[in-house]
C-alpha positions as a printed NumPy array, in Angstrom:
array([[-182.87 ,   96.559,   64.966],
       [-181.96 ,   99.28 ,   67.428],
       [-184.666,  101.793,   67.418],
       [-183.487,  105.05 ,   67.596],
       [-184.361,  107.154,   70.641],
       [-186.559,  110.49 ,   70.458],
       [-184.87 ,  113.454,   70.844],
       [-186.397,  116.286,   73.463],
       [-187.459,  119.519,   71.794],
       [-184.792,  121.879,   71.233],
       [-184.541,  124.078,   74.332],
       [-185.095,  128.059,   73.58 ],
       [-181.014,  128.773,   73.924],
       [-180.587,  126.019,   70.986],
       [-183.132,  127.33 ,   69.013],
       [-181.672,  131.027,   69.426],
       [-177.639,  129.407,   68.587],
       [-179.509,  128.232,   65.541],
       [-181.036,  131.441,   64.935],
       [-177.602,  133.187,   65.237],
       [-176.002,  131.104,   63.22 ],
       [-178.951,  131.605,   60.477],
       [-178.981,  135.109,   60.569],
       [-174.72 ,  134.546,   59.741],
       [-175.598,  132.595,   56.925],
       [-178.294,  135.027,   55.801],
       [-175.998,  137.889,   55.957],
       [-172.955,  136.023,   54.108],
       [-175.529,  135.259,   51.403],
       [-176.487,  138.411,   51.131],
       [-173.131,  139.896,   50.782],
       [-172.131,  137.115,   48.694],
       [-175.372,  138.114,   45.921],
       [-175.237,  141.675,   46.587],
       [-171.523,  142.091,   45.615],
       [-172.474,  140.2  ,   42.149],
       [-175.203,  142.262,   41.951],
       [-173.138,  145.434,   42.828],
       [-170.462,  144.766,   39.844],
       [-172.546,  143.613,   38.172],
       [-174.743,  146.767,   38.036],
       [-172.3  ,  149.067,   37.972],
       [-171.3  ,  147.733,   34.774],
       [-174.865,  147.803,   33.37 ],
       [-175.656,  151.641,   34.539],
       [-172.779,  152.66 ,   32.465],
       [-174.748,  151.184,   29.239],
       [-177.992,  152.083,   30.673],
       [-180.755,  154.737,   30.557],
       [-183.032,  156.038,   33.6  ],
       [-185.719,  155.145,   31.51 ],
       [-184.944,  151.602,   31.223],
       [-183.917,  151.369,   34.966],
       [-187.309,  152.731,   35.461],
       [-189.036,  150.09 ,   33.102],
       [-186.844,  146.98 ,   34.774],
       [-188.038,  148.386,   38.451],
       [-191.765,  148.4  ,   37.206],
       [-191.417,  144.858,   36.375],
       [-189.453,  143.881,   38.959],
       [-191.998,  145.534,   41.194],
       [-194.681,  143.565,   39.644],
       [-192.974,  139.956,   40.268],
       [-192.482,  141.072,   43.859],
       [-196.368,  142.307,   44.531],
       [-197.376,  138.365,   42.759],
       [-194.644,  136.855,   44.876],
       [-195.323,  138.528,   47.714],
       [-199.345,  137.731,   47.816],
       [-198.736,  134.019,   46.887],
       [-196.517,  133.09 ,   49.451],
       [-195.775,  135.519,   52.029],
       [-198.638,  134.607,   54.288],
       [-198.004,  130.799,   54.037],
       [-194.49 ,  131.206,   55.33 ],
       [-195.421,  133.345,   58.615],
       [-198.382,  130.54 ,   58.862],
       [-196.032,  127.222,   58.524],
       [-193.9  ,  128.864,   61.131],
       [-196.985,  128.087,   64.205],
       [-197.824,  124.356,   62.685],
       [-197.094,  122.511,   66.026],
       [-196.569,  118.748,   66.704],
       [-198.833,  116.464,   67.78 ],
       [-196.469,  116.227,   70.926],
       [-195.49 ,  119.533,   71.645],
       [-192.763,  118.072,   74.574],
       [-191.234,  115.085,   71.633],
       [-188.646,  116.389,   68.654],
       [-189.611,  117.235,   65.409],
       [-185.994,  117.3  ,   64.775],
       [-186.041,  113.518,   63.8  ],
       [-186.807,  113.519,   60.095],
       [-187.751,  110.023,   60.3  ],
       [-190.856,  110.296,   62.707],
       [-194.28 ,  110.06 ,   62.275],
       [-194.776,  113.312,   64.05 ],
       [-192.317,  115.199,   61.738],
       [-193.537,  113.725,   58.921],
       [-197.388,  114.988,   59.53 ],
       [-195.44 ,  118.283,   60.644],
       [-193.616,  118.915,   56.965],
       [-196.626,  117.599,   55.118],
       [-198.887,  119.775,   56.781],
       [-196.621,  122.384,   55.991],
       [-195.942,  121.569,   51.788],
       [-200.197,  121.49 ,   51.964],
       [-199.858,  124.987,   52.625],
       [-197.457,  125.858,   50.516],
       [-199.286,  124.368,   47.251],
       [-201.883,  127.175,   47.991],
       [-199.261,  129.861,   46.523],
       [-199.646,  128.319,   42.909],
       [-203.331,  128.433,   43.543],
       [-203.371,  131.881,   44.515],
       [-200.179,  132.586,   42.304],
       [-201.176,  131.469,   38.731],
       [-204.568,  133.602,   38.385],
       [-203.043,  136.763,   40.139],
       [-200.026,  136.936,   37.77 ],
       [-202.158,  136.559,   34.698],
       [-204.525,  139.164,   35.84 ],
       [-202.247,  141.351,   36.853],
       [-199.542,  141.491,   34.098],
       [-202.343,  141.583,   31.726],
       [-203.884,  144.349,   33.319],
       [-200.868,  146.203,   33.713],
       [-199.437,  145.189,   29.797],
       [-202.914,  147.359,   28.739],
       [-201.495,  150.576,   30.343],
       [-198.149,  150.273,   29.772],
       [-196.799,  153.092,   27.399],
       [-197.29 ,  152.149,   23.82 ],
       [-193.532,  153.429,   23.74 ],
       [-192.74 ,  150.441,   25.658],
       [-194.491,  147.674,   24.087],
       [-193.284,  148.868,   20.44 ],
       [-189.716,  148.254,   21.602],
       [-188.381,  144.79 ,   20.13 ],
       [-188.679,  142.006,   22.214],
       [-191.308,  143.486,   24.78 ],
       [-193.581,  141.03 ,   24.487],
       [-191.827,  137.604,   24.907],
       [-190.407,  139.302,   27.808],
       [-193.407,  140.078,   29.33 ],
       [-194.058,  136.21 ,   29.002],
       [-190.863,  135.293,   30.396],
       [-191.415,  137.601,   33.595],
       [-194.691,  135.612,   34.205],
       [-192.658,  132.105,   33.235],
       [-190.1  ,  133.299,   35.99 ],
       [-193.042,  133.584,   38.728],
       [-194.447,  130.278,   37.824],
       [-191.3  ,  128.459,   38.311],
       [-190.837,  129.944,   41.364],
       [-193.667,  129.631,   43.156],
       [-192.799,  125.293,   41.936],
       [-189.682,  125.524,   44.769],
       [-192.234,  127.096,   47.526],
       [-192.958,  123.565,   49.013],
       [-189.674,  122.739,   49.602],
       [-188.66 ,  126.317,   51.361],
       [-191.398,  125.763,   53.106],
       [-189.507,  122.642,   54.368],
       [-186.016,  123.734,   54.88 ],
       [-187.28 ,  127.671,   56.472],
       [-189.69 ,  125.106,   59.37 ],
       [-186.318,  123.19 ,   59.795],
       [-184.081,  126.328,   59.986],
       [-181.896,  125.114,   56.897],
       [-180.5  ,  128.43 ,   56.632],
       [-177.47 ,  127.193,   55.402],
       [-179.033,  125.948,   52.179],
       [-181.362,  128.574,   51.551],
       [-178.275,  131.108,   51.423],
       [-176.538,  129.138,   49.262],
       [-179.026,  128.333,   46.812],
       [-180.166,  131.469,   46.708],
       [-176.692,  132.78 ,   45.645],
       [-176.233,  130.583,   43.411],
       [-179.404,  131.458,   41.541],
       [-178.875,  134.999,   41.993],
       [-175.645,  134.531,   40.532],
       [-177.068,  133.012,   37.42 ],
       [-179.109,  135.454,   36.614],
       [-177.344,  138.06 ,   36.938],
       [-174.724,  136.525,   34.668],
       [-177.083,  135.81 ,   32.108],
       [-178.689,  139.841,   32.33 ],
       [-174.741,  140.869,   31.626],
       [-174.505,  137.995,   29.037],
       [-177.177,  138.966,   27.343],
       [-176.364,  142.571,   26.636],
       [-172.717,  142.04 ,   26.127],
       [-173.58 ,  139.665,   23.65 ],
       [-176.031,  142.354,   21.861],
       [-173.046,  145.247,   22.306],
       [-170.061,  142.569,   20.523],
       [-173.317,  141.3  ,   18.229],
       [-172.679,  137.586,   19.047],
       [-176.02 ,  136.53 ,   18.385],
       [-177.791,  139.729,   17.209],
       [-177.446,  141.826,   13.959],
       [-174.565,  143.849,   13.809],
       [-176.349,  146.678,   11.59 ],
       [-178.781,  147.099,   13.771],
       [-177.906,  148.765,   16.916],
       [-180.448,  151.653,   17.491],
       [-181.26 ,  153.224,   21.065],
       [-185.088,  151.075,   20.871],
       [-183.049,  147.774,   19.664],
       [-181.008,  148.33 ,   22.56 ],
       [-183.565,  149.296,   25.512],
       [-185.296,  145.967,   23.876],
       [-182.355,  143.896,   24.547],
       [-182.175,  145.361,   27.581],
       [-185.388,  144.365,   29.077],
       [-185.267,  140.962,   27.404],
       [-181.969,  140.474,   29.423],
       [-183.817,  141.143,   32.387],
       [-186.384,  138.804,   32.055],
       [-183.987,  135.87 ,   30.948],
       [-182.173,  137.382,   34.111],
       [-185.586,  136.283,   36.29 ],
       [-186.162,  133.502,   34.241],
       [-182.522,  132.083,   34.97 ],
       [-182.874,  132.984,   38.974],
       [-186.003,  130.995,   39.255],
       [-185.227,  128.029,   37.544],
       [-181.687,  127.49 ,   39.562],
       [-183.387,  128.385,   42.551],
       [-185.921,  124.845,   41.291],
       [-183.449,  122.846,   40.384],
       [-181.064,  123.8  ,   43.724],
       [-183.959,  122.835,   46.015],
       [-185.343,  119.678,   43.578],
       [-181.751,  118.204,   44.027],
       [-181.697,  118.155,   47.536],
       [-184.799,  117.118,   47.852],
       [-183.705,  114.247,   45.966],
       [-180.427,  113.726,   48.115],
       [-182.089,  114.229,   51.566],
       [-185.99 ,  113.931,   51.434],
       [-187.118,  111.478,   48.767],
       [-185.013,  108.079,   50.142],
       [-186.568,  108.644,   53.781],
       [-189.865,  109.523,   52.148],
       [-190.115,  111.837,   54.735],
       [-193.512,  113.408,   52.897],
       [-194.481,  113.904,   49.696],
       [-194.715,  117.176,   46.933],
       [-198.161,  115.744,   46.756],
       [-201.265,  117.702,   48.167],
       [-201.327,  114.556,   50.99 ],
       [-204.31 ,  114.061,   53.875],
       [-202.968,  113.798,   57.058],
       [-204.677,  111.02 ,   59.025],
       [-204.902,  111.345,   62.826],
       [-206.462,  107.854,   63.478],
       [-209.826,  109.431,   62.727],
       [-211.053,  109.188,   59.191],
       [-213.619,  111.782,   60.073],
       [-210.848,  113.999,   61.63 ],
       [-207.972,  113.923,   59.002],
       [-207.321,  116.856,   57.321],
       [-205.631,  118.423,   54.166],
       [-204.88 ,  121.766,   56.431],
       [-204.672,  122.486,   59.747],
       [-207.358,  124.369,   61.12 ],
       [-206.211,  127.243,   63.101],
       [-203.496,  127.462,   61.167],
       [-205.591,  127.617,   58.291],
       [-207.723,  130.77 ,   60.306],
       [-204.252,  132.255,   61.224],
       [-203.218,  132.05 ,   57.207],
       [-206.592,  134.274,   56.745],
       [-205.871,  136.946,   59.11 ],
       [-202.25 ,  137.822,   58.269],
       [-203.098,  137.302,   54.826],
       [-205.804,  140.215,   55.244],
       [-202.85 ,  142.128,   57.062],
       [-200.524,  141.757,   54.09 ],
       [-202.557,  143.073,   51.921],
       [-202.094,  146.42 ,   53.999],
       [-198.671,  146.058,   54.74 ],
       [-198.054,  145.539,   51.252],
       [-199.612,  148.683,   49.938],
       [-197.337,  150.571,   52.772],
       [-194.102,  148.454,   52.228],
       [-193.961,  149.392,   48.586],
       [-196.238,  151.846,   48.123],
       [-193.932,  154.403,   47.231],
       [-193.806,  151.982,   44.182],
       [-197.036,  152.492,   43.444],
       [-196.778,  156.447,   44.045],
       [-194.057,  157.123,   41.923],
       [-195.686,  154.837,   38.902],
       [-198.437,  156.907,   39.304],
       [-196.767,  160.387,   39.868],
       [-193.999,  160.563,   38.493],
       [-191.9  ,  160.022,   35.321],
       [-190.007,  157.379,   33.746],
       [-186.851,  158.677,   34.013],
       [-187.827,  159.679,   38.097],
       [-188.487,  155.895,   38.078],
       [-184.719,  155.002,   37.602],
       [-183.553,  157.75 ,   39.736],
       [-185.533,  156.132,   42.664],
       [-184.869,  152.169,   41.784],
       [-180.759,  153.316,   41.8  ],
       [-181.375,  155.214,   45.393],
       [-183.708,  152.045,   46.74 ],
       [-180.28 ,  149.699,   45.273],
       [-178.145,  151.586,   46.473],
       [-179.015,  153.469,   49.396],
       [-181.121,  150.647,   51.003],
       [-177.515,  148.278,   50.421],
       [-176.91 ,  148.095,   54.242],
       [-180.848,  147.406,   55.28 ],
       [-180.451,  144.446,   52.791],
       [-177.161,  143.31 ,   53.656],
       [-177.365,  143.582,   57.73 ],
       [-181.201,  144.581,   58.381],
       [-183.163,  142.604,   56.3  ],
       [-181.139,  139.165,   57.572],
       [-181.545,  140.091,   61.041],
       [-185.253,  140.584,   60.461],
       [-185.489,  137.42 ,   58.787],
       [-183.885,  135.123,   61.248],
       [-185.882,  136.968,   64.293],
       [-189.25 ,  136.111,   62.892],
       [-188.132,  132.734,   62.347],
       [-186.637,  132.583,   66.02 ],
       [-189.623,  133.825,   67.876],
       [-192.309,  131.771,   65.493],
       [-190.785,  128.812,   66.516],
       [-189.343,  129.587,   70.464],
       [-193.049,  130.806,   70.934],
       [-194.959,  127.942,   69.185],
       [-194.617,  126.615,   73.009],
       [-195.554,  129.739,   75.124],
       [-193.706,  128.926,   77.921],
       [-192.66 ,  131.892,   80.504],
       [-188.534,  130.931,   79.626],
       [-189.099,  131.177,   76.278],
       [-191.397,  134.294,   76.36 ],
       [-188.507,  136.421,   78.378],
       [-185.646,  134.97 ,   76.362],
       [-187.87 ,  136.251,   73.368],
       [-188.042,  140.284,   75.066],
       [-184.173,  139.534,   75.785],
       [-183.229,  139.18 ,   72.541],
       [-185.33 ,  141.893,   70.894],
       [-184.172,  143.982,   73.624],
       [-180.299,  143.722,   72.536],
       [-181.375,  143.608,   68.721],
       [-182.863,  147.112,   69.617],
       [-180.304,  148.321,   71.264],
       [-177.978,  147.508,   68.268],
       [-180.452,  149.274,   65.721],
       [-180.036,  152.571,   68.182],
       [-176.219,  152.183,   67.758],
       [-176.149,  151.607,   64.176],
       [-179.05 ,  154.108,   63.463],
       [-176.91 ,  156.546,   65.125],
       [-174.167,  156.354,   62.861],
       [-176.216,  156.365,   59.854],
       [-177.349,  159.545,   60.898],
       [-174.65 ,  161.357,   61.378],
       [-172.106,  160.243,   58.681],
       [-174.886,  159.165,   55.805],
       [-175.818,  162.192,   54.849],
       [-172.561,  163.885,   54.832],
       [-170.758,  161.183,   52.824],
       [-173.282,  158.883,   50.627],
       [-173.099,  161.545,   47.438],
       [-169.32 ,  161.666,   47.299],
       [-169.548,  157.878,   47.478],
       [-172.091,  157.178,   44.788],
       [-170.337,  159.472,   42.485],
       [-168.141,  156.71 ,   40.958],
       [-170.405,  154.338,   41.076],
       [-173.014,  155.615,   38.412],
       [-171.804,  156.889,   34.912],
       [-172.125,  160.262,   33.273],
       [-175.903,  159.742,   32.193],
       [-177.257,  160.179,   35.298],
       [-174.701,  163.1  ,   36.309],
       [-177.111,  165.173,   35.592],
       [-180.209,  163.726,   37.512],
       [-180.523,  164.564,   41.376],
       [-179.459,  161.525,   42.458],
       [-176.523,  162.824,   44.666],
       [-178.587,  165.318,   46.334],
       [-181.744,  162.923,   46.799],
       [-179.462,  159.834,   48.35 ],
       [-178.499,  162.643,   51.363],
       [-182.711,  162.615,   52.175],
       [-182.903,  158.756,   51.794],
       [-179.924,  158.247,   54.653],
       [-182.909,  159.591,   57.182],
       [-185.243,  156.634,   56.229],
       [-183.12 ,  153.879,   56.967],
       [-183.075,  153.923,   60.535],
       [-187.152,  154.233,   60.481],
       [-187.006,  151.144,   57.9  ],
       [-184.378,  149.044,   59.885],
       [-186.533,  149.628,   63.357],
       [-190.127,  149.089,   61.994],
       [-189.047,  145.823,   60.658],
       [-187.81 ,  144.078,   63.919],
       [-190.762,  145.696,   65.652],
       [-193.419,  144.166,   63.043],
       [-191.436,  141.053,   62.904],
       [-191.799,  140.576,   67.043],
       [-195.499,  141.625,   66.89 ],
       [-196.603,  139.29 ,   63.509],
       [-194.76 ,  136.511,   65.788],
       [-196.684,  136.941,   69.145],
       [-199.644,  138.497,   68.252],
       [-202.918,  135.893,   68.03 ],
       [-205.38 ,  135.994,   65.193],
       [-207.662,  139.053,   66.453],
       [-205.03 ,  141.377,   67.479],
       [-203.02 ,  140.815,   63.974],
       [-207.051,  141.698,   62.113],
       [-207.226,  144.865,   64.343],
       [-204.   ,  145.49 ,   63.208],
       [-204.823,  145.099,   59.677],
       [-207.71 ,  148.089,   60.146],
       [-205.468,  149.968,   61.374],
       [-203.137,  149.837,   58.49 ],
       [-206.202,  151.07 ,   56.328],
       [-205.748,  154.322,   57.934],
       [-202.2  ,  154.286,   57.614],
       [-202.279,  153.43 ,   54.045],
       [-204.951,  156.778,   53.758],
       [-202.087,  158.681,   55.866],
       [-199.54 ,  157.413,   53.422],
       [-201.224,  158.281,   49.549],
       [-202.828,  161.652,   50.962],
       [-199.04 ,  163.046,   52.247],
       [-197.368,  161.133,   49.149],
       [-200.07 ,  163.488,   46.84 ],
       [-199.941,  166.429,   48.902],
       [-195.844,  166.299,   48.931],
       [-195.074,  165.3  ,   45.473],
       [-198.301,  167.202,   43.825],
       [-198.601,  170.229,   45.834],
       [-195.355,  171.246,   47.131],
       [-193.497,  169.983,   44.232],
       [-191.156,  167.556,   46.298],
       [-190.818,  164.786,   43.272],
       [-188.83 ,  161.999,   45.53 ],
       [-187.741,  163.804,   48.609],
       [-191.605,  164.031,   49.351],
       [-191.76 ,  160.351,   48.7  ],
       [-188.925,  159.787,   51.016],
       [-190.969,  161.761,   53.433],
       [-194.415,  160.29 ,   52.933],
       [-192.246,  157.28 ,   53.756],
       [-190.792,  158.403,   57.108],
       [-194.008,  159.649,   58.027],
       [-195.85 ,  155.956,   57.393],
       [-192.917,  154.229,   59.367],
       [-193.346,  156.307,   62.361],
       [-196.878,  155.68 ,   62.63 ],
       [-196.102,  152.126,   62.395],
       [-193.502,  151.987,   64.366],
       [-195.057,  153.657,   67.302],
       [-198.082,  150.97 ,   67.027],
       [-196.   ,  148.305,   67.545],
       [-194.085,  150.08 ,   70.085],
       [-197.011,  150.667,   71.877],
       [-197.683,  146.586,   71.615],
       [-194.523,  145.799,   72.858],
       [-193.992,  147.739,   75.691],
       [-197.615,  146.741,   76.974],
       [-196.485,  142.879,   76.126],
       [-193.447,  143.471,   78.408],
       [-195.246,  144.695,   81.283],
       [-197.91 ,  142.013,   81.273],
       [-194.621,  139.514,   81.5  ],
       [-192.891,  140.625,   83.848],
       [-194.887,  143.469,   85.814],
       [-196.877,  147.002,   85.785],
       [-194.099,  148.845,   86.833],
       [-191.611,  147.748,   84.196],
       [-190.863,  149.056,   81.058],
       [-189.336,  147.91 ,   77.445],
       [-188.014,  151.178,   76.894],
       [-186.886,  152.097,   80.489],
       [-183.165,  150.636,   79.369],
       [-183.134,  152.696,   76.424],
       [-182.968,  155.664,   79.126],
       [-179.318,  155.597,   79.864],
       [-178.219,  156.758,   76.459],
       [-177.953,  160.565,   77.725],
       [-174.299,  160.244,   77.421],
       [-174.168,  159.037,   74.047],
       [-176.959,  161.188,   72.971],
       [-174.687,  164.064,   74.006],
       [-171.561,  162.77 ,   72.247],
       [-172.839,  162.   ,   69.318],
       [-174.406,  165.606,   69.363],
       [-171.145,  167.407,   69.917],
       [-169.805,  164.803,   67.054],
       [-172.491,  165.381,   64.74 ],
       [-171.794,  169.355,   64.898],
       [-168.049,  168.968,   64.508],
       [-169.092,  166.625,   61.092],
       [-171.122,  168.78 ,   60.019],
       [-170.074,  172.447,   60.659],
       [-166.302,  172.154,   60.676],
       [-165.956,  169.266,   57.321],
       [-169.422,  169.604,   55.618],
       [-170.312,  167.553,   52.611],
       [-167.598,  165.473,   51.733],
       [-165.434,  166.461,   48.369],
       [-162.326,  164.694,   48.37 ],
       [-160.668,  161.761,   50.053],
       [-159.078,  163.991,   53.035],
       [-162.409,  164.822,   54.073],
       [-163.92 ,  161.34 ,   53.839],
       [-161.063,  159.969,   55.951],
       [-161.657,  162.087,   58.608],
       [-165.087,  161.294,   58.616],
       [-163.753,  157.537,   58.899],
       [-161.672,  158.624,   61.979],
       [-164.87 ,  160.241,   63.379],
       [-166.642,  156.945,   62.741],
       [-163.98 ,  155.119,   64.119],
       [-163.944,  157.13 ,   67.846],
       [-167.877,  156.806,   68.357],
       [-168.072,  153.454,   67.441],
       [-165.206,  152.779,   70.203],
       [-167.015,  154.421,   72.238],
       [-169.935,  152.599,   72.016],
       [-168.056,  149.049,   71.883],
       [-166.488,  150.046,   75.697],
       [-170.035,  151.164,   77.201],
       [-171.085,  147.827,   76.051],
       [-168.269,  145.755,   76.735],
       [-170.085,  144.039,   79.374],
       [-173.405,  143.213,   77.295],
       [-170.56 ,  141.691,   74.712],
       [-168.762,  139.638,   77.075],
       [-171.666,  137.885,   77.98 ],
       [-172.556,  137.072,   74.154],
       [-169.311,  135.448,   73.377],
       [-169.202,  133.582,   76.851],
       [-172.786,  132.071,   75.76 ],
       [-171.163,  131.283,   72.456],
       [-168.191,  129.554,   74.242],
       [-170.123,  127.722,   76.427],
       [-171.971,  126.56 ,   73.794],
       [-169.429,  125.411,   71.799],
       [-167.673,  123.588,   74.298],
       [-171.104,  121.623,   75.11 ],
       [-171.786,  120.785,   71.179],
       [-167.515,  118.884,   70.91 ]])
């Protein structure tokens, strides 16, 4: 039998065309589920209260915080497991190498049920005790609590095999099983209150305001519950289809052997010490990330709840749609193009970050200038005439300011979690203590004292970000200089924007003094025309940085046929 050769390790341009191509696949997911979720939503906030927005983002919050501490540091962790061989492929499912790499990596990931399982039932129980008794007398309340934790459990059963498919850069499966179990459950949230409105499967007679909020929350959870089990039974399939005939590894916790019965292991060592350390950093970032969560549960009201869970849906669409993607696929690029610290790969890593940075400015930009001015004539028929009288339309103008501070701080945090070793990632942590201090004590002061409700929260927010952002800022341009030399600079090529700077002044002032606050279409389409001429603008300065880009692509096309 002919035995088949061993493939070289993907080269750092390969790894990046893979990357680009994820990040594609990412963001056509994420349109693809978004959109559902858009209609989908705008149908439900037309039958919906703020106060039951409000209860459905305090759960959702609570899935995401369990979630988040289960798994979140085993995925930056798997992304550093090396090879054995760091110069042979671990693109060859059948090897010996690979296989020790992807059961090394499902190891890890059985941790998240182990860390999962006791934090959700501590923490739903503990937060069941306070919730308002208003709440918990509504019908339904408590099987739905159940089915929330249900939903996190079955979950956290599909972590070993993203684990597998994120270390291979499957991105093409992950976006569409994702959508497809986002599309489930959002189908069955809809289907579950339309069948309670045309009483399908629920008493006709009884159709009070608490019957209703009950139903509503119950639809939520079967919502979860639906999402979590798709998202099992997507990733179970394939694993049957692809995985299980080549018994590649096994959903087993499984020793690895190295030869050495003394030396084989369940977990790799350092990565084991590197879990530790960004899992101590989490914790941090977590509190900061959603925080203003936390702030408004504490602070503020119910019905202040839904008015900031619509703005986060709704005014953080693009972060989620084009940011968040973006983000994603860079972590994963530079985890794995700097698993091998080679000098190429370390430049072609500042390369790329330095045009994904460059893009931010560009898009920040227009954020800036048109967000504000048009985002309340645009939300305006997309909620219904219970929350016309909330502040919505005026708070959504504040929230266009955080974006940009949100979009930047995430590539920024993304390059430093992927270079930086153990100890600079625990000093890190320490310092987002203090930030975390910085964060509650403006949040209080703002919403408290000055009587800000959520435009202080949006504020406590920008405030955190900066701070953050100019720490790993600070990282970055030092890691820059120690590549290449003293003298250099990251930022030194963000110094040629004066032009732009001034344009977008002079357009900014005609936007704002001569059309104002968009009330009618007229005004909106000239806002589009604005839109149109600076982006043009900024398309011809860069025309050469673009040509390049799609030469690379051709190039690489051509050598792929």
């Amino acid at each position: 039998m002919e035995k088949k050769p061993r493939l070289k390790v993907s080269s750092g341009d390969q790894i990046l065309e893979k990357s680009t191509k994820g990040a594609t696949f990412l963001m056509m997911g994420q349109l693809f589920t978004k959109l559902i979720t858009f209609v989908l939503n705008n149908v439900l906030v037309r039958f919906l209260s703020p106060r039951i927005f409000g209860i459905t983002a305090f759960l959702d919050f609570i899935v995401g915080t369990v979630l988040f501490f289960s798994r979140e540091a085993i995925r930056l962790s798997t992304l550093r497991i090396k090879d054995h061989d760091d110069e042979e492929s671990i693109s060859s499912e059948d090897s010996k190498g690979r296989s020790d790499v992807l059961q090394t990596a499902v190891n890890f990931a059985h941790i998240s049920m182990r860390i999962g399982v006791p934090l959700s039932i501590v923490l739903i129980t503990w937060q069941y005790r306070n919730i308002s008794n208003y709440f918990i007398g509504l019908p339904y309340f408590t099987w739905s609590i159940f089915l929330i934790w249900l939903s996190i459990i079955v979950e956290l059963l599909s972590e070993p095999l993203f684990i597998v498919n994120q270390f291979m850069l499957n991105y093409g499966k992950r976006s569409q099983f994702e959508s497809i179990s986002v599309t489930v459950g959002c189908l069955l949230n809809c289907a579950v209150i339309l069948a309670f409105e045309k009483s399908w499967f629920f008493s006709a007679s009884d159709k009070s305001e608490s019957s209703r909020e009950g139903v509503a929350i119950l639809a939520f959870a079967l919502g979860k519950l639906g999402h979590s089990a798709t998202l099992l039974l997507c990733y179970y399939s394939d694993y049957l289809r692809t995985f299980a005939p080549k018994k590649t590894f096994s959903l087993r916790l499984t020793k690895i052997s190295t030869g050495n019965s003394k030396r084989d292991y369940y977990f790799q060592h350092d990565i084991s010490e590197h879990f530790k350390k960004v899992y101590f950093q989490l914790c941090f970032k977590h509190l900061l990330t959603e925080g203003d969560k936390l702030i408004i549960n504490s602070l503020c009201t119910v019905e202040e709840q839904g008015i900031y869970s619509l703005l986060s849906n709704y005014g953080s669409l693009i972060t989620r749609l084009l940011f968040a993607p973006i983000e994603e696929s860079l972590r994963l690029f530079l985890a794995r193009l700097l698993a091998n610290e080679r000098t190429k790969n370390l430049k072609l890593s500042m390369e790329v970050l330095l045009n994904i940075t460059r893009f931010y400015i560009y898009l920040s930009l227009l954020i800036l200038i048109f967000g504000p001015i048009n985002s309340s004539f645009l939300l305006q028929f997309l909620i219904g005439s219970k929350w016309s009288t909330t502040s919505v339309l005026d708070t959504i103008r504040v929230y266009c300011f955080y974006l940009p501070f949100l979009a930047m701080n995430g590539i920024f945090e993304a390059f430093f979690q992927s270079v930086a070793s153990g100890d600079q990632i625990l000093n890190h942590s320490y310092l987002m203590m203090v930030f975390s201090g910085v964060f509650l004590a403006s949040s209080w002061l703002l919403i408290e004292h000055f009587d800000l409700s959520i435009n202080g929260l949006i504020f406590s927010n920008i405030i955190n970000m900066t701070l953050r952002l100019t720490y790993c800022a600070r990282f970055i341009n030092k890691f820059y200089k120690d590549l290449f030399t003293e003298s250099s600079s990251f930022f030194f090529s963000f110094r040629n924007f004066k032009g732009l700077t001034v344009l977008s002044t002079v357009v900014w002032i005609v936007d704002w003094w001569v059309i104002g606050f968009v009330k009618n279409f007229h005004q909106f389409f000239l806002n589009v025309a604005l839109a149109a001429f600076l982006l043009s603008v900024i398309l011809v300065k860069e025309r050469k940085s673009l040509k390049e880009l799609f030469g690379k692509n051709r190039m690489s096309n051509t050598k792929n046929v």
